[in-house]
N, C-alpha and C positions, 0 to 999 in steps of 0.2 A: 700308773707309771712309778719307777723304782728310783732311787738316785744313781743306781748304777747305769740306765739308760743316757744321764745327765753329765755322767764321767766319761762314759765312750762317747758321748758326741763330743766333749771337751778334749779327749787324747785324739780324736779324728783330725782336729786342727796342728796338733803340736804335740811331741813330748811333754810331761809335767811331772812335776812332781808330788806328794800328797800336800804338804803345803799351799804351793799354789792351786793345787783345786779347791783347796778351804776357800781360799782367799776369793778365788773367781767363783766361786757358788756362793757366798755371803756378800758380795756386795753388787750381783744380780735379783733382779727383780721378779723377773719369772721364774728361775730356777729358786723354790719358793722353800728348800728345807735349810735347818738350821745349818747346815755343814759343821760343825763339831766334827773333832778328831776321830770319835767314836764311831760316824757315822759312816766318815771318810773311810776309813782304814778297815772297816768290817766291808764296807762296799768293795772294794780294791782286792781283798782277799778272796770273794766271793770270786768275780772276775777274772783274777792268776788261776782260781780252783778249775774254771771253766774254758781257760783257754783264751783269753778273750785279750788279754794284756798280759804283756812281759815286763821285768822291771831289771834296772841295772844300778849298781851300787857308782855312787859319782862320789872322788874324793875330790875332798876342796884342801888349799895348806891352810888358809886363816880359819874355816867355819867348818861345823863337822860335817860326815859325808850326809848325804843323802842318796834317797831312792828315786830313780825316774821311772816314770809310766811310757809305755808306746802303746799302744793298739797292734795287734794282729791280725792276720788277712780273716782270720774267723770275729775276730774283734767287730769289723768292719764291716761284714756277712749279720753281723746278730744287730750291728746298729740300723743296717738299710731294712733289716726287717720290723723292726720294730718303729719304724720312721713310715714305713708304707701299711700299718697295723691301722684296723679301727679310731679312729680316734675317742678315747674318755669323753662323757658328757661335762660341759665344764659346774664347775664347784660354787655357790653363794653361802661361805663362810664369810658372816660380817657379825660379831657380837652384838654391835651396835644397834642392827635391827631387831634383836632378842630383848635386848634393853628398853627401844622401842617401841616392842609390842607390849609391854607391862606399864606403861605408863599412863595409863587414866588416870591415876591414881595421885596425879601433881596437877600444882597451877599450872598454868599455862604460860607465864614469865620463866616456869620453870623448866618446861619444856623446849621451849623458845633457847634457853641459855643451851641446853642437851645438842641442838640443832647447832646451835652458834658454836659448841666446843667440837663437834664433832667435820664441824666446816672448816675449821680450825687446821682440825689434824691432816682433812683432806688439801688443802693447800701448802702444808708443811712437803707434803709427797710430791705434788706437783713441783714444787722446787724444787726437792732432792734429785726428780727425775731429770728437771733442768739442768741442773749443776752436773749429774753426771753424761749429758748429753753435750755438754759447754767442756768439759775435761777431758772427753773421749776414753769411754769404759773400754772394758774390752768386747773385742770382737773380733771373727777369724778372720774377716777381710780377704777370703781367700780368690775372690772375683768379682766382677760389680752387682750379681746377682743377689750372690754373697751378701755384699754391703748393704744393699736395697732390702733384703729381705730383715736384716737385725735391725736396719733403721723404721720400720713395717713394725716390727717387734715391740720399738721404746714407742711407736707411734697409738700404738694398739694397747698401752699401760697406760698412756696421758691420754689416751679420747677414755678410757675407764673412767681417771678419776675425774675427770671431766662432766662429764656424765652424771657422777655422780655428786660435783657439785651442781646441776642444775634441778636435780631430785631434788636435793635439800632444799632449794629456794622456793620449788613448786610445794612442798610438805610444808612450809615456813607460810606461805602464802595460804593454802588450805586451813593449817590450823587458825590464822589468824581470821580467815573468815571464818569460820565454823564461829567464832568466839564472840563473832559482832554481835550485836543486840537488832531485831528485825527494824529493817529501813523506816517503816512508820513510824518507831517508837522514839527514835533519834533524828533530830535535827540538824544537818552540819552543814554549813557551809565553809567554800575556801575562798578568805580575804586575800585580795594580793594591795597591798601599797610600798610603796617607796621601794618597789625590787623585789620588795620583799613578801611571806605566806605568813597566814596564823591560819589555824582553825578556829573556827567560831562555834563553839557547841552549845547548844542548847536540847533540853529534852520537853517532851511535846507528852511523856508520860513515864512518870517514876525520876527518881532521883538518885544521884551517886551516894550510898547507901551502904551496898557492900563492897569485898575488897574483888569480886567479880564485874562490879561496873567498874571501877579504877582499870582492870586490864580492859576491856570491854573500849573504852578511853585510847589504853597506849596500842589497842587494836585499829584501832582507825587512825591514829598517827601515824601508823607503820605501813598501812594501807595505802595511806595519800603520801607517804614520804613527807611529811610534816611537823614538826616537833616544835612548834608553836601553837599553843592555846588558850582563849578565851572561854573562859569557862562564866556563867551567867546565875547570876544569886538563886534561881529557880531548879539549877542542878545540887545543889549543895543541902544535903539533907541535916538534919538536928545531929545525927550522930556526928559528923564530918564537923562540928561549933564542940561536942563534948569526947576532950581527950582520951577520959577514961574507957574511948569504947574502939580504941586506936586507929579508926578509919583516916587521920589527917596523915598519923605517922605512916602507914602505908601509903597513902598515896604520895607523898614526898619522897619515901623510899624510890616506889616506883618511877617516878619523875627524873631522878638521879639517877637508877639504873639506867632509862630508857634515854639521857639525856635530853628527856623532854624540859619548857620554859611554859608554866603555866602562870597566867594572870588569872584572879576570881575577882568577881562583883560580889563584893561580902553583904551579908544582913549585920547592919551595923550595930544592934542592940547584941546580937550572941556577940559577935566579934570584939565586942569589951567587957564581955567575962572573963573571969579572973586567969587561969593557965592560958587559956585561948590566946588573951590580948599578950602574952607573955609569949607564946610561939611565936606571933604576928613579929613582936620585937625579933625576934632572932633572927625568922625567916629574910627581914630586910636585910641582914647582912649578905646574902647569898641571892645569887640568877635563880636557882631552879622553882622557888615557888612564889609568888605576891598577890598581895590580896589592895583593892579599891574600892570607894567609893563610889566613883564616875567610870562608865564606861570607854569613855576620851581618854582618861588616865590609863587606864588598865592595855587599852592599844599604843597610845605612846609607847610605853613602857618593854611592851612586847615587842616593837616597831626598832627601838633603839638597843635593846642588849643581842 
């Protein structure tokens, strides 16, 4: 399909001018080219060469003249042909999923964020389609047929993006399982008190070590919809007590991105060495991470913020 196909159905309805067809082809959704002047006006001349549209010169006294467009009874002839023609197979131009396809090659939070900006964008569209279905775009309204079928039209762009946010949450949900650690390996249970959930995590084999078990972590928060956790001194490995091996700063990090609340049952003897007891202090200032002694403590705790 040509943009000139896009012009004579636009002069079918009405007179125009090349202006207004910029205007009505850029802030249409299906009619998907840029419309620039250039594109406009080389289209338009093709068209006059072929018979297909007439133009007439319209003076204005305040603003300069302009050109109108009409269609011609061949005009007219070339449009219902090309309207009863084959239809094109339709197009899957999405960058996105090129982007996509290259990405093994990141964490998995990072991936996760890829999915989150890209949900993003597709929401922003959803609105826009709203706002221009709330303002009333244009449309030729030239019968109730007419009207049915353009409203058929914005209906058939919002079930798109539609659609395609429910891919994203199904691919969001996939990756996050792929990411689990197998179910015998991990212990979880979901505490409910006072109204309220924690997870309770516990490992039955290996400990939070690397920064793969930390997402491993905010994968099963994401999983149960829960962003309360108990973490239990037999998950918290030697590196996770020694800073310089930064397994603590990441998992805080990731705690704060994911706004997860984690309580730990600390081993008291690391947890008063030297920088270590120095985070400890800090971290009290702040919800996203604390460490106890008592288990009773560490669920108050979780229970109240």
């Amino acid at each position: 399909m040509s943009i000139n196909n896009a012009i004579l159905g636009l002069l079918s309805s009405r007179p125009l001018s090349g202006y207004d067809l910029k205007k009505l082809i850029q802030e249409s959704t299906f009619m998907y080219w840029s419309g620039n002047n250039n594109q406009i006006y080389k289209a338009l001349v093709e068209l006059l060469n072929e018979g297909y549209v007439t133009n007439e010169v319209q003076h204005q006294e305040s603003s300069p003249s302009k050109k109108i467009y009409t269609i011609t009874a061949a005009g007219q002839q070339e449009l219902r042909r090309w309207v009863l023609s084959s239809p094109e197979q339709p197009e899957v131009r999405k960058t996105f999923l090129i982007q996509l396809a290259w990405c093994n090659g990141l964490e998995t939070d990072e991936i996760l964020r890829m999915l989150a900006g890209y949900e993003q964008e597709i929401r922003s569209l959803i609105h826009l389609e709203q706002g221009k279905a709330a303002k009333g775009v244009y449309a030729p309204d030239r019968s109730p047929r007419e009207a049915l079928i353009w409203r058929m039209i914005d209906a058939n762009i919002l079930s798109t993006y539609t659609s395609e946010l429910q891919w994203i949450g199904e691919i969001r949900e996939a990756i996050i399982h792929e990411n689990e650690k197998e179910v015998d390996a991990v212990n979880i249970q979901v505490i409910t008190k006072e109204d309220q959930q924690y997870i309770n995590y516990r490992l039955t084999d290996g400990k939070l070590s690397t920064e793969q078990d930390i997402l491993d972590l905010v994968g099963v928060c994401m999983e149960h919809n829960i962003y309360k956790v108990l973490l239990h001194e037999e998950v918290l490995s030697e590196d996770f007590y020694n800073l310089r091996t930064g397994l603590a700063g990441t998992a805080l990090q990731k705690f704060i991105n994911y706004r997860i609340t984690a309580a730990a049952i600390i081993n008291r003897d690391q947890a008063d060495k030297g920088r270590f007891k120095e985070l400890l202090a800090e971290l009290s200032q702040g919800n996203a991470f604390r460490m106890f002694a008592l288990e009773a403590d560490a669920e108050a705790w979780l229970l109240q913020v």
